[in-house]
N, C-alpha and C positions, 0 to 999 in steps of 0.2 A: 346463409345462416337460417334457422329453423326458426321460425316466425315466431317470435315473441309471444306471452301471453300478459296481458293487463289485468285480468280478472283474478280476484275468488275464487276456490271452491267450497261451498256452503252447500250443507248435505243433496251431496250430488250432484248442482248441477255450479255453473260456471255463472257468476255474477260478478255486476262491476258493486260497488261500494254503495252503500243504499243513500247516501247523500248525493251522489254521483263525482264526489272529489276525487284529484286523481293528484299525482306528482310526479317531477322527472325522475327519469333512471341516469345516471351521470354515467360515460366512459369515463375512468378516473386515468388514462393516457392517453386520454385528447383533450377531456372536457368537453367534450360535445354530448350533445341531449340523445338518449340512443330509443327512445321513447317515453312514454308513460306507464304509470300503474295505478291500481285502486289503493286512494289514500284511505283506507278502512276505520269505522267509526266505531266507537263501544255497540251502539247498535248491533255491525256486521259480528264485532266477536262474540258479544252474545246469544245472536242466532247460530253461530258455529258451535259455541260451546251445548246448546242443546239437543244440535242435532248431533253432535259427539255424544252425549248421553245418551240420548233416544236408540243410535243404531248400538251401544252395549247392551244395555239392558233390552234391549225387544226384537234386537233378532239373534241368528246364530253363529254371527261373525265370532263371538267370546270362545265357543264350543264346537264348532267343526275343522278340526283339524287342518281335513282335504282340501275346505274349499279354500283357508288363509294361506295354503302352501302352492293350490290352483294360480288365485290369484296373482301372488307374488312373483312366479313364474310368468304372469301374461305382464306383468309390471318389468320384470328385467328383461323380459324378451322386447318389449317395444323402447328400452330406453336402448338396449343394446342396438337394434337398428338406427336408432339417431345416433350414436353418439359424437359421427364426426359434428352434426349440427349442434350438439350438446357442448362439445368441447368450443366453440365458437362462441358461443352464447356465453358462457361460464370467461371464458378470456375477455370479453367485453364489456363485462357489467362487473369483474372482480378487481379486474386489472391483471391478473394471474398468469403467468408465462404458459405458452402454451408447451412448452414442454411439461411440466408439472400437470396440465392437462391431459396429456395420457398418462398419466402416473396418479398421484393419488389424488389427485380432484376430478376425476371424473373415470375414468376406464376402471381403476382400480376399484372404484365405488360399487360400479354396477357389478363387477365380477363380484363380490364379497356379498352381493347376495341371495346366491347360490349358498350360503352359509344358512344363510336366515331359512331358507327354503327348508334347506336338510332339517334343521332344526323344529321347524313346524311340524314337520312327519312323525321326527325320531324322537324330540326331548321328551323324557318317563315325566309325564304332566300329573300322574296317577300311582304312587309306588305303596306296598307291603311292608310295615315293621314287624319284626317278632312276636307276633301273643306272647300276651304276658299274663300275671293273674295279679285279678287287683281285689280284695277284701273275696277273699275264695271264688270270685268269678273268673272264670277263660275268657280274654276278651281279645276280641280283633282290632289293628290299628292300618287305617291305611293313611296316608301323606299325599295329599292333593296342593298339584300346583297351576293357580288358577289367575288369569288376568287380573291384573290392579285396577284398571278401569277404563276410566277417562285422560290421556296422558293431555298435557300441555308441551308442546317441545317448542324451545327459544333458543334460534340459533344466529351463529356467527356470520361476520363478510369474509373472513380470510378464506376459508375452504365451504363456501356454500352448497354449494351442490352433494358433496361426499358427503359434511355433516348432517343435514338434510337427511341421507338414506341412514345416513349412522343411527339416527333418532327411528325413522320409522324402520327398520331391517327389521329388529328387532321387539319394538310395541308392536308391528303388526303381526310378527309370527306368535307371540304369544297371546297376541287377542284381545289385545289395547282395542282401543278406537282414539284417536289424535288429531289436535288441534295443533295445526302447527304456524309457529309467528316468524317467519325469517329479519336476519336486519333489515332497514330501510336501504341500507347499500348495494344488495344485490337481490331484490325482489323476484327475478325471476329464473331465479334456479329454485325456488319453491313453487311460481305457480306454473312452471310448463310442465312440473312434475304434477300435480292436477291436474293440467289438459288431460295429458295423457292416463292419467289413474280414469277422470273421466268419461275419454273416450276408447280406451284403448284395452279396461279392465272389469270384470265382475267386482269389484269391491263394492258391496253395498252402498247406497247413500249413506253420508254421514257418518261413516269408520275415518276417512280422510277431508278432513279440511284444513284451508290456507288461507289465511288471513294477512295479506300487507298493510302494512300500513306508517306515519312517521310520528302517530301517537305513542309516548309511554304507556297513555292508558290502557291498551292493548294487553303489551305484557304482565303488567300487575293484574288485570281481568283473571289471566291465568291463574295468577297465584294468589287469588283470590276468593273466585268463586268454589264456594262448595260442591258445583256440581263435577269441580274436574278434582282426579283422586292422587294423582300424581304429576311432578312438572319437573323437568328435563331441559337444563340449560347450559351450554355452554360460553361460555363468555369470560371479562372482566373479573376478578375477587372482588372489586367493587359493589358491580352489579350484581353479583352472587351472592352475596351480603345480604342484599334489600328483600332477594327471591326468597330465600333464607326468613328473614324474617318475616315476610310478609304471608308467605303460606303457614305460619307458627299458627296464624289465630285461627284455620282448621286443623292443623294437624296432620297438614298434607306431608304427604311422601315430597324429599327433593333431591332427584340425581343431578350436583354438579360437576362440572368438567371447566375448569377455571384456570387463569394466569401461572405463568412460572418464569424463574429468571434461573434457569437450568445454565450447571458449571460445566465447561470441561477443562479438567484435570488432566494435565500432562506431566508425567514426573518426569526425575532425572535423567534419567536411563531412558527413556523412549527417543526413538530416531525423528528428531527435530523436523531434518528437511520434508521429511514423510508425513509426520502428523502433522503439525501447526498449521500447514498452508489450508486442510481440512475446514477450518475454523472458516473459511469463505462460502461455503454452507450455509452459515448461521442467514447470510443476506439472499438466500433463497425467498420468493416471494416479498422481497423489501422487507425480509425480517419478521413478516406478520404469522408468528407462527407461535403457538404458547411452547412447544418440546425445543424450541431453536436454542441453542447453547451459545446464548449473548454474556457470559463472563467465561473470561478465558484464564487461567490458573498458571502461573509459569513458575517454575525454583526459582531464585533471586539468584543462584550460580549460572542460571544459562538465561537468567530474563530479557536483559537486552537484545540476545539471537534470538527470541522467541517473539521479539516484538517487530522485528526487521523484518521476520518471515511474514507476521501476520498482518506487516503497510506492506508488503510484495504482493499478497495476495488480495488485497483489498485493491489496491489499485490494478490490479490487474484482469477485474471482474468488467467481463462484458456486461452491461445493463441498459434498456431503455426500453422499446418497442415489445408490448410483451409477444406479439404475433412472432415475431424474429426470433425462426428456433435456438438462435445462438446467446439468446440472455436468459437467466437464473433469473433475473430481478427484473421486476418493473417497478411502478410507482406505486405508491400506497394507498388505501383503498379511496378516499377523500381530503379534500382542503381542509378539513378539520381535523383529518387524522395526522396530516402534515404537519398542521398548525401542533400537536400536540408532542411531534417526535421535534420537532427543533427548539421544543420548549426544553424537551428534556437534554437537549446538546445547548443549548442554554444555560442554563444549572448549572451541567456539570464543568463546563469555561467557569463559571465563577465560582464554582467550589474545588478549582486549580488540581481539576484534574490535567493531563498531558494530550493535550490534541498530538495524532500522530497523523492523520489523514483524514478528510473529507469532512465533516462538520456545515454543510450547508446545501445550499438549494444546488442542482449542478447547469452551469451555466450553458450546455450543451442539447438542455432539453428544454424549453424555454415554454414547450404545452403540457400539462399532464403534473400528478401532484407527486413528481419525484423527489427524492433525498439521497444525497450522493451517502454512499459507503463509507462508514465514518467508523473510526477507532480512537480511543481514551486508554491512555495506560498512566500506571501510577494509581489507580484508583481504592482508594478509602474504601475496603470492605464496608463501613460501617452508612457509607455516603445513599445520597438516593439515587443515583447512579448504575451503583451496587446492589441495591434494592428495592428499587419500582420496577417492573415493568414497565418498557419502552413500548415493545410492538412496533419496531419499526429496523432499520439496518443499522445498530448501532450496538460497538460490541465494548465492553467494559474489560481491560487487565488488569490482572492484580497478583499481585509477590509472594508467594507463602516458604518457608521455610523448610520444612521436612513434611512428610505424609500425613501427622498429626495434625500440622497445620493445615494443609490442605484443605482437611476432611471438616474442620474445623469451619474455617471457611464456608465450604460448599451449603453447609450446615447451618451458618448462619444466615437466614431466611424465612419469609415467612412461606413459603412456596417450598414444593415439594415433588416436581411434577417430572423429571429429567436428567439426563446427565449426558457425560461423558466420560472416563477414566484411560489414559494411555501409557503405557509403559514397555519396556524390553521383554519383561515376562508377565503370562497371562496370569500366574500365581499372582502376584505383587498388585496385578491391575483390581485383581476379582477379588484379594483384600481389602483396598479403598472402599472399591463399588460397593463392596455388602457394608459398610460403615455409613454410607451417604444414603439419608432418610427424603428417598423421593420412590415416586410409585413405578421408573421404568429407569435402566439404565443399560448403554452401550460399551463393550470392554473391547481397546483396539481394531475399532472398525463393524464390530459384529453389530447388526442389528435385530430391533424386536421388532417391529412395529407390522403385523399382519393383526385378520379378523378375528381368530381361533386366541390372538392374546388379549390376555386381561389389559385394558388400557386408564390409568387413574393416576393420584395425585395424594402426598400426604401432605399435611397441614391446610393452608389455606390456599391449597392447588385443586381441591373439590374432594366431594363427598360421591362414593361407589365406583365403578368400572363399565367402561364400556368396549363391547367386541368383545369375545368368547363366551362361554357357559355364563357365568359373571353377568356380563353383558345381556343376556336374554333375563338372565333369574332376575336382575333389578326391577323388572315389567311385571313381576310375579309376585303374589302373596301368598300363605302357606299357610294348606286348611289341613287340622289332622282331626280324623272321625274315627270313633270307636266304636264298635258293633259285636255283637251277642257272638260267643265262640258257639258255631253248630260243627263241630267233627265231630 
């Protein structure tokens, strides 16, 4: 594996934590200590956060095109030679199957920004409106689209490393400068991506820094200080709340990318034996996934067959070891996050939901913070079950009636983030789906989910989109200048 990084990056160069504190990195499938990191103090974020300012406003990282498209290119060329060590790295400190390792947590990351690249070159950062004439003047209008600033990016433990470039692909092709906080759980799919930015890239000092740490103060720093202009979080509705309000008292910009308890809808008509077993899916990654389609939707005419397919499938999930390319699922990212997904199969045993399978610790893995594959059917739309967020392998069914209900259902929510819709015919499926008030959904198998699409959330599933046009313009603010008609 490609030797860990413990440090900072604080404009430019590679430090440990100015107190000299550190913490463990936990494998969360062994429990074993897999080193250290810099446990980072307000101190540390504060000096990040100005040398984030310092390299916007004083060099030409904001305004040279070539060089943020140069560099970006010298950034995926050298993560692309690591990545078998990357992929390693990333399964160890996530818990994350390494099969999902070549796919979207790490190969597909790096591939995707070639997007970002293109875009540095090509996006019209500079465009023409129509002369117009205002009080008998000709006048010229041009639309300038110019970096936001200073971004704050706070990201996740389930997909660290992807997330990670997801934040920076983007802030840096438009000419951010970024401070960025990874969770305490997987520190170093953030700072070996600093190693390398530091030694592997032209990127000015202080366009990129990384700051670990297992302070909250940290993240609030971000969404706090005046000097950073916008903050970029993916996470909890909970936590996106606080970010939310906590940047209110500047007025800062805030891109979230939050919680969902995403339906999939299976109606009458769709071929049973073929879609439901699908729903085993959901326990990719132990469930840690906000798009994963943890409520499952069955007609009360076939619910019973729909619930026998989906204990078939559940028990029939290889899980444990995440290096063993043959499991989808490993264990959760930590003891505490364990502790919080059997709280939620707790609950819902005593608000008489229908245990059908698994509901506890699995007595086959006796190291590592697993939770066996567990299903509830019968469940109370209205319950919290139904409507918390788990983040964990735990899938919720429930009964609905005709297609009204259904929609009805999926719909009640505070989340908005996902779906699924399946049926005999695409007509009848792509009915539903345009009814159900979430920001992506998939119709009999099809998916969305590449760079080039808009990826978001309506209600309390986040605020803006990330990946595509979307995705870049969030980093951008929009100047229009008027000047003297000389034809």
């Amino acid at each position: 594996m490609i030797s860990p990084e413990s440090r900072n990056l604080i404009d430019g160069r590679l430090v440990e934590a100015a107190n000299g504190a550190t913490y463990p990195n936990i494998n969360p499938a062994t429990e074993e200590v897999l080193g250290v990191t810099a446990d980072s103090s307000p101190e540390d974020m504060a000096r990040a956060i100005g040398a984030a300012r310092r390299a916007f406003d004083e060099t030409g990282w904001a305004t040279d095109n070539a060089l943020r498209a140069r560099c970006l290119r010298q950034l995926t060329e050298a993560m692309d030679a690591a990545k078998d060590d990357l992929r390693e790295l990333i399964v160890a400190e996530a818990g994350a199957p390494v099969l999902l390792a070549y796919a979207a947590l790490c190969d597909a990351a790096i591939e995707w920004m070639d997007y970002w690249i293109g875009l540095a070159e090509s996006y019209p950062f500079e465009t023409s409106m129509p002369d117009m004439d205002f009080m008998g003047k000709r006048t010229r209008r041009l639309v300038r689209r110019e970096p936001a600033g200073v971004v704050g990016a706070i990201t996740p433990f389930n997909f660290p490393f992807s997330l990670n470039l997801t934040k920076l692909g983007p802030a840096l092709a438009a000419g951010c400068t970024v401070v960025l906080k990874p969770a305490p759980d997987t520190p170093w799919s953030a700072t070996i991506l600093g190693r390398i930015i530091a030694e592997q890239t032209d990127i000015p000092a202080g366009v990129v820094n990384v700051v670990t740490g297992t302070s909250s103060a940290l993240g609030e720093m971000l969404t706090t200080d005046p000097r950073v202009d916008l903050v970029t979080f993916t996470g909890s509705t909970e936590v996106g709340r606080k970010v939310m309000a906590a940047a209110a008292a500047t007025v800062k910009r805030t891109f979230l990318e939050l919680g969902g308890k995403s339906a999939a809808i299976v109606l009458d008509d769709a071929p049973f034996e073929k879609v439901v077993p699908g729903i085993g899916v959901m326990c990719s990654h132990a469930g840690q996934g906000c798009v994963l389609t943890s409520r499952l939707l069955l007609p009360r005419a076939r619910y019973e067959e729909g619930v026998a397919l989906a204990k078939r499938a559940f028990e029939g999930l290889a899980y444990g070891d995440p290096t063993d390319t043959k499991h989808l699922m490993g264990p959760v990212a930590s003891q505490r996050q364990r502790e919080r997904v059997l709280g939620h199969i707790a609950k819902a045993k005593a608000g008489g939901a229908r245990l059908v399978t698994g509901g506890g610790v699995p007595a086959h893995l006796p190291k590592g913070f697993y939770v066996e594959p567990t299903i509830f059917a019968d469940v109370d739309p209205s319950s919290a079950l139904a409507q918390e967020e788990v983040f964990g392998p735990v899938l919720a069914i429930i009964p609905f009636d005709d297609d009204d209900d259904a929609v009805r259902i999926a719909n009640d929510s505070i989340y908005g983030l996902s779906g699924t819709v399946a049926s005999a015919s695409d007509e009848r499926a792509l009915a539903v789906a345009r009814r159900i008030r979430t920001g992506t959904l998939g119709v009999n198998g099809a998916h969305w989910y590449a760079v080039d699409t808009p990826f978001g959330g309506y209600g309390q599933s986040g605020i803006g989109r990330e990946n595509g046009i979307a995705g870049l313009e969030e980093y951008l603010e929009t100047k229009v200048i008027g000047l003297p008609y000389r034809g």
